[in-house]
N, C-alpha and C positions, 0 to 999 in steps of 0.2 A: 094163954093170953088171948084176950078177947080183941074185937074192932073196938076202940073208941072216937069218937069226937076229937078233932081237934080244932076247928074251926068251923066256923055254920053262917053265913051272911050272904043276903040278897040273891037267893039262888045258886051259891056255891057254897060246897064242903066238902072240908078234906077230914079225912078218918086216917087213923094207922095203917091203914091197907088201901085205900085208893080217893082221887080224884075226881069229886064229880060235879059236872056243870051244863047246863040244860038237859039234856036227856044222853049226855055220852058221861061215860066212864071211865079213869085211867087210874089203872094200878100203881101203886109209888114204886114196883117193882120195875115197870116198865121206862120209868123215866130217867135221862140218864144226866148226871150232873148237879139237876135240881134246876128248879126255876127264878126266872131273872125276870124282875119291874122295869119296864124301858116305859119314860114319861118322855115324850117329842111336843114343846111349846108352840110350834109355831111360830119362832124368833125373826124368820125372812122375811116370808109375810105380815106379819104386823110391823117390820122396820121399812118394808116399801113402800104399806098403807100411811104410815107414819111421816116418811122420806116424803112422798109428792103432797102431802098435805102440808108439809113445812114449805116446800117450794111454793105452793098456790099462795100462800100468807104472806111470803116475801116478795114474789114476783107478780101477783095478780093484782086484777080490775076488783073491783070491791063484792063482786058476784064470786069470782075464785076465791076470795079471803073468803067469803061465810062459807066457800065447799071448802076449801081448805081448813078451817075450823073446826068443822063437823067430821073431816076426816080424823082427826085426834082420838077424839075417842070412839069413833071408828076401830082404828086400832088397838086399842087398850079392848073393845066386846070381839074381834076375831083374834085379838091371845086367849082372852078365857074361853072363848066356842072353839078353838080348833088345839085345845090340846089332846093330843092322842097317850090313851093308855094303855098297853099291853101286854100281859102276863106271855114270855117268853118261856117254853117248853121243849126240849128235846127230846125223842119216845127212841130206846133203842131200837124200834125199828129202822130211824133213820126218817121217820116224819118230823115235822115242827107244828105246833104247835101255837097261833098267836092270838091268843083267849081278848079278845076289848074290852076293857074293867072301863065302869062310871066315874070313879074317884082316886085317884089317888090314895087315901089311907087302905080304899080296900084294896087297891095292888098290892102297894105294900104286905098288912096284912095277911093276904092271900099268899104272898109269895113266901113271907115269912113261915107261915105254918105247912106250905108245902116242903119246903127246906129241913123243917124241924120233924113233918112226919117221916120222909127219907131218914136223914140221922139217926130217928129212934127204930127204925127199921134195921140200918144196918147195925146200930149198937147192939139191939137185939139179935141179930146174926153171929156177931162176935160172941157174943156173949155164950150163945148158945154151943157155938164151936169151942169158944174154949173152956167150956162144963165138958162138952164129949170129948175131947185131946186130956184134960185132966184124970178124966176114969180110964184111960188107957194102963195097959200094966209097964212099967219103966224096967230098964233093963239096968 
């Protein structure tokens, strides 16, 4: 059984045998668990930016109401700029691994088909093992 493809997008791909993304490579052998999408919003900060710009609207001079106005969506453009995206990896060496993906689908994605290459790895293992346990001679 050959490498195949299992995924190919904006600079990464994962094949049946390993992981590769700008110029490193990691074998699916080496990873241990499988890889996890951790998406962090920015929820604080955009509810602070949010917070004192509610304040400046309620309690200000007419000059605070128009920054307090402007802070609004203010915060609505630093939740969409400051979401972090992460493809989380464990290498049984005992490194990690936290790859920054652009998008969310491709996290996902990404993570998906690393999970899926692992799986068909070890099913392949099984598999193979219990072909050689079955040609054993039985007593």
């Amino acid at each position: 059984m050959g490498e195949s493809k299992i995924f190919e997008c904006a600079g990464y791909v994962v094949t049946t045998e390993r992981f590769v993304y700008g110029s490193k490579v990691v074998r699916l052998d080496d990873i241990k668990g499988g890889a996890m999408a951790f998406v962090d919003k920015g929820w604080k900060g955009t509810a602070f930016i949010a917070a004192i710009g509610l304040a400046m609207l309620m309690w200000g001079g007419a000059f605070l109401k128009v920054i307090g106005l402007l802070c609004l969506p203010g915060a609505y453009y630093f939740l969409k700029l400051t979401v972090e995206r992460d493809l989380l990896v464990s290498l049984n060496s005992g490194e990690h691994l936290h790859i920054k993906v652009s998008s969310t689908e491709l996290l996902n994605n990404l993570a998906d088909a690393i999970n899926k290459g692992i799986g068909g790895r070890l099913r392949a293992q099984s598999n193979a093992l219990r072909d050689e346990l079955s040609g054993l001679p039985s007593q």
